[in-house]
SERO-4910 file (N, C-alpha, C, O; in steps of 0.05 Angstrom, whole numbers):
BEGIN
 pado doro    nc1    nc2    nc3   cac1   cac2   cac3    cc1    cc2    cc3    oc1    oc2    oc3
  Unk    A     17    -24      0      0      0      0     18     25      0     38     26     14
  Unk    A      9     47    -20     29     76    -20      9     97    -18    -15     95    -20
  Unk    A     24    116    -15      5    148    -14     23    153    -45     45    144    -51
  Unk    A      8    169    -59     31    181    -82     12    212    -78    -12    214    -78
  Unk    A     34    233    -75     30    257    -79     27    276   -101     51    278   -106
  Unk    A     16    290   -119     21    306   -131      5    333   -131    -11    341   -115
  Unk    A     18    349   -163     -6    373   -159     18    398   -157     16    421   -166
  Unk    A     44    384   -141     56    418   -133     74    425   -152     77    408   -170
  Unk    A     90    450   -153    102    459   -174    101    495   -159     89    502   -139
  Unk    A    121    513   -185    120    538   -176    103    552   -182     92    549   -204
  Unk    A     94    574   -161     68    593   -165     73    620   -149     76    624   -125
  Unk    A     72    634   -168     70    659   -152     56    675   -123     33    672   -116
  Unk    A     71    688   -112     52    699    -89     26    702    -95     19    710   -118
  Unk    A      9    697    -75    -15    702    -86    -31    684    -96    -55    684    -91
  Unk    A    -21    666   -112    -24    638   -131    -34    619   -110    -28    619    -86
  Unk    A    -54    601   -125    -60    573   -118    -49    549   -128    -37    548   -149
  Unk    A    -54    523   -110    -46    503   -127    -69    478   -110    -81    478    -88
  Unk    A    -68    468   -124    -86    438   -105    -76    412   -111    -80    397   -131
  Unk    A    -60    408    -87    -47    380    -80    -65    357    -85    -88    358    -77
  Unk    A    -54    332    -99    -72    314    -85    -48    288    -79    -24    288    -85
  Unk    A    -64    270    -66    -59    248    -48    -73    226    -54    -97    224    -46
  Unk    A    -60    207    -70    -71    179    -85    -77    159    -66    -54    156    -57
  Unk    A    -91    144    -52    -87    120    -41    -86     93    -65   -103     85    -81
  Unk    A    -54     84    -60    -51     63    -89    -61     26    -71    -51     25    -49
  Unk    A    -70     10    -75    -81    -16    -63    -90    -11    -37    -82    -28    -21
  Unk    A   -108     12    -25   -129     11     -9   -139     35    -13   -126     53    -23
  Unk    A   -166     39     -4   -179     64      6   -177     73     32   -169     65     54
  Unk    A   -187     93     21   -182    112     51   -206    116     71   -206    134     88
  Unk    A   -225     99     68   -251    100     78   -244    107    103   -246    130    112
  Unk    A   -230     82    120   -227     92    145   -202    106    165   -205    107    189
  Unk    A   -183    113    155   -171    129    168   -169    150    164   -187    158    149
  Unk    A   -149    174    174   -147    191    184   -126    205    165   -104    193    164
  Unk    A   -131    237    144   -111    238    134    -92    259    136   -102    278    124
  Unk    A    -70    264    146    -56    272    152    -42    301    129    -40    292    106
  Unk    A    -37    316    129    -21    338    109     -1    349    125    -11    364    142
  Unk    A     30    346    126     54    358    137     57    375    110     46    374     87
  Unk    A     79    393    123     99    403    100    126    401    115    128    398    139
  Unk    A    147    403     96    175    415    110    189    430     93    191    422     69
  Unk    A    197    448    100    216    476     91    243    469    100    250    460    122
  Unk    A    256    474     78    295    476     89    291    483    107    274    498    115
  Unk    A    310    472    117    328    477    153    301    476    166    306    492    184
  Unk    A    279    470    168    264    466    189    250    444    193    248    427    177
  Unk    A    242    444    214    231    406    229    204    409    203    200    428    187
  Unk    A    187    380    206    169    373    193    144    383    198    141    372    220
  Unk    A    120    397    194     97    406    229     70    400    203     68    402    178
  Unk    A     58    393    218     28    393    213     11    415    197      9    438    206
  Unk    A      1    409    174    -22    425    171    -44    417    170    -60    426    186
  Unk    A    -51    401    154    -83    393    160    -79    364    163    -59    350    163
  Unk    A   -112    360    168   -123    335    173   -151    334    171   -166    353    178
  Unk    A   -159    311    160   -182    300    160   -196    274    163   -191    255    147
  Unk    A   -213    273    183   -228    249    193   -239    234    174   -249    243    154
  Unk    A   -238    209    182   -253    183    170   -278    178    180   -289    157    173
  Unk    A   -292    197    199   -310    184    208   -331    208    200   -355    202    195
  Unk    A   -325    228    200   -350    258    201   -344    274    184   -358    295    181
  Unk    A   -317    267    165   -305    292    148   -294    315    164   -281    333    152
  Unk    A   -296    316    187   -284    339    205   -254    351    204   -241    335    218
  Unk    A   -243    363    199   -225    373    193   -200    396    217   -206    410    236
  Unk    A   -177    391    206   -164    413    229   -148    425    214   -137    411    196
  Unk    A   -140    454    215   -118    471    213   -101    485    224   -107    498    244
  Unk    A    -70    485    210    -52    498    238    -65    527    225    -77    532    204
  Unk    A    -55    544    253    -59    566    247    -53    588    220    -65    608    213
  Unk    A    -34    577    212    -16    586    192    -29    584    165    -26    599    146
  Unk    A    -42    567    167    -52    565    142    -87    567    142    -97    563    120
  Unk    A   -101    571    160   -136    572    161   -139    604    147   -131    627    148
  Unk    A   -156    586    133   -176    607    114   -165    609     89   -174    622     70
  Unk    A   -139    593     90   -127    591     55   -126    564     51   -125    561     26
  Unk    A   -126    545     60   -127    523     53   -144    496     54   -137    483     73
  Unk    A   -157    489     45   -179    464     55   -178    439     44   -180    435     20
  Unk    A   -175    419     63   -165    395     56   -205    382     52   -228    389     60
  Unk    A   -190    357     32   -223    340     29   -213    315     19   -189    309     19
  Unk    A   -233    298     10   -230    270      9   -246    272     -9   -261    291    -12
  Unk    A   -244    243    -33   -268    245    -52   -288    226    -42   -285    218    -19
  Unk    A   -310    218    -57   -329    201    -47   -323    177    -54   -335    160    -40
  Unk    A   -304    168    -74   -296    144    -73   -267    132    -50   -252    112    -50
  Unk    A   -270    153    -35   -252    151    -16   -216    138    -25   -199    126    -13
  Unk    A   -219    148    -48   -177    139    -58   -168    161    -61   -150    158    -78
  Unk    A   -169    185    -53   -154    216    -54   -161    225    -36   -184    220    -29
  Unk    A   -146    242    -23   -152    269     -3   -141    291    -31   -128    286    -51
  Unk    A   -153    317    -21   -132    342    -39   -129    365    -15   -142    367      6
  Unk    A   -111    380    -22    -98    400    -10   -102    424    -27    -86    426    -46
  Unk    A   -128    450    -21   -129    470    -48   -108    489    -25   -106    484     -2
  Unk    A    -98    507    -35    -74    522    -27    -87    546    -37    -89    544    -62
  Unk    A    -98    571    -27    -96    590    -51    -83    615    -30    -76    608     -7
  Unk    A    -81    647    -40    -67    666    -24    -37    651    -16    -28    655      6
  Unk    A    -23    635    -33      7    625    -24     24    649    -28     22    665    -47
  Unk    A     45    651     -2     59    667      0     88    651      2     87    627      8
  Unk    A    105    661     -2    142    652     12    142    631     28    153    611     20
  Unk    A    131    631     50    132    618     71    122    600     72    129    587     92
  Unk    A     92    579     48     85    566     40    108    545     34    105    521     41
  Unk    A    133    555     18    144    543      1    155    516     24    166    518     46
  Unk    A    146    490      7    161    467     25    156    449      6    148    455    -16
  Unk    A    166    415     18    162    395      8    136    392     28    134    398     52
  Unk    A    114    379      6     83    377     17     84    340     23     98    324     10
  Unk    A     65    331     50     60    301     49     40    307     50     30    329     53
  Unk    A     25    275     46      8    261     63     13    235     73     29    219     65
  Unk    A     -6    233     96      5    218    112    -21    192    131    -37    205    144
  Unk    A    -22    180    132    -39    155    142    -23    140    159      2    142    161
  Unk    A    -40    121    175    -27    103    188    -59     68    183    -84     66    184
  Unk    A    -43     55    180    -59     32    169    -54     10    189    -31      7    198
  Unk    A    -72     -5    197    -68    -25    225    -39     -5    244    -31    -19    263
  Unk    A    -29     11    245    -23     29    269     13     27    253     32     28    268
  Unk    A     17     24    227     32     26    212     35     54    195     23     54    173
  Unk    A     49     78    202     48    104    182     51    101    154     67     83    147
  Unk    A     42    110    140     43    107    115     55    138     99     39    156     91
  Unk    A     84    139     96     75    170     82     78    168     49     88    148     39
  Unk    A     70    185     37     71    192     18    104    204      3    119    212     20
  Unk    A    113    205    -23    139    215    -35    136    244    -23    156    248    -10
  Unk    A    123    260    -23    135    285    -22    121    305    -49    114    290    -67
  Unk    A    116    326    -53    111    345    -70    133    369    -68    143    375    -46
  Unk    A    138    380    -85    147    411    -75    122    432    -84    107    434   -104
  Unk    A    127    447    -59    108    475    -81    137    493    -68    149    491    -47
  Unk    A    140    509    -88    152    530    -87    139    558    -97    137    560   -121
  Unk    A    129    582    -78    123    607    -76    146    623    -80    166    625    -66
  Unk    A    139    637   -109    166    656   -119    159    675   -135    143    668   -152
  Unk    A    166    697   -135    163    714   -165    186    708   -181    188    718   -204
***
């Protein structure tokens, strides 16, 4: 079982992009899906997430009101829409699961925010 990421690439300040997150030999019906980023020289941190059970969703601070994570109805993608990206956006994007209590991450995306 894999996550495969895509969707990212460069975009201007201001610019959108919308990540997605493949589930390849399972669905995602029931877990929990995870969105990190990491930026050079800095640790890995959390941005969204979304429930398997209510669609319920969380955001770090950093990013609420520009970004909204979702799931499709056939439950094999989450996406990540990004819009108002600024500099500080710029990272390697995951997703991330854990399956019988096994993490599962995904390759990685870049988005890079640049003029």
């Amino acid at each position: 079982v894999q996550l495969v990421e895509s969707g990212g690439g460069l975009v201007q300040p201001g610019g959108s992009l919308r990540l997605s997150c493949a589930a390849s030999k399972f669905t995602l019906d029931y877990y929990v899906i995870g969105w990190f980023r990491q930026a050079p020289g800095k640790e890995r941190e959390g941005v969204s997430c979304i429930s398997s059970s209510d669609g319920s969703t969380y955001y770090a601070e950093s990013v609420k009101g520009r970004f909204t994570v979702s799931r499709d109805k056939a439950q094999t993608t989450s996406y990540l829409q990004m819009i108002s990206l600024t500099p500080e956006d710029t990272a390697v994007y995951y997703c991330m699961t854990a399956v019988a209590g096994t993490p599962i991450w995904g390759q990685g995306t870049q988005v890079t925010v640049s003029s």
